[in-house]
C-alpha positions, 0 to 999 in steps of 0.5 A: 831727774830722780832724787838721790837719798842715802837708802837708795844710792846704798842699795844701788852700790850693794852690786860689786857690778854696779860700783864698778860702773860708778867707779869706772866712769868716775875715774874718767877723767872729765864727764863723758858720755859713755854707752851701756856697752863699753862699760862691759859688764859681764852679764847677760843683757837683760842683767845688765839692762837691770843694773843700768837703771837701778843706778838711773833710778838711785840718781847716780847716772842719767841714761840718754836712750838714741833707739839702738843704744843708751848713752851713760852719764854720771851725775857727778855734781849732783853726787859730790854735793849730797856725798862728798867723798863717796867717788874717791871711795869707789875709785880707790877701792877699784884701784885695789882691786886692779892691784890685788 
């Protein structure tokens, strides 16, 4: 597992379409795997392919290839320990964003 420094895991957050990623599978309410395609980002493949592994390779998620599809998780533990706080961040700023 890729070890999450501050610098890293800020700059993996910079893109609004990753935090919602983060935020998205944040809010769920136990740790689930999800695939890359559910989480519908809305850019091209390659872009979103990209943006799957700038958040693997901050530590944030662990994505699980099967061939024909990748399986995400978040670390969630792993964050809570090094940032408490930083998931209730990015799901109170996705509610207001649904809300506004």
């Amino acid at each position: 597992m890729p070890r999450m420094t501050l610098g890293l895991v800020l700059a993996a957050l910079a893109d609004p379409h990753r935090r919602r990623v983060v935020a998205e599978l944040a809010s769920a309410p136990q740790d689930i795997e999800r695939t890359c395609a559910s989480l519908a980002i809305p850019v091209s493949k390659s872009t979103a392919t990209h943006h799957f592994r700038v958040l693997q390779e901050s530590g944030l998620i662990h994505l699980e290839d099967y061939g024909n599809r990748k399986g995400v998780q978040l670390r969630r533990r792993q964050i809570d320990e090094q940032f408490p706080g930083l998931l209730a961040l990015l799901v109170a700023e996705r509610e207001q964003l649904a809300e506004g």
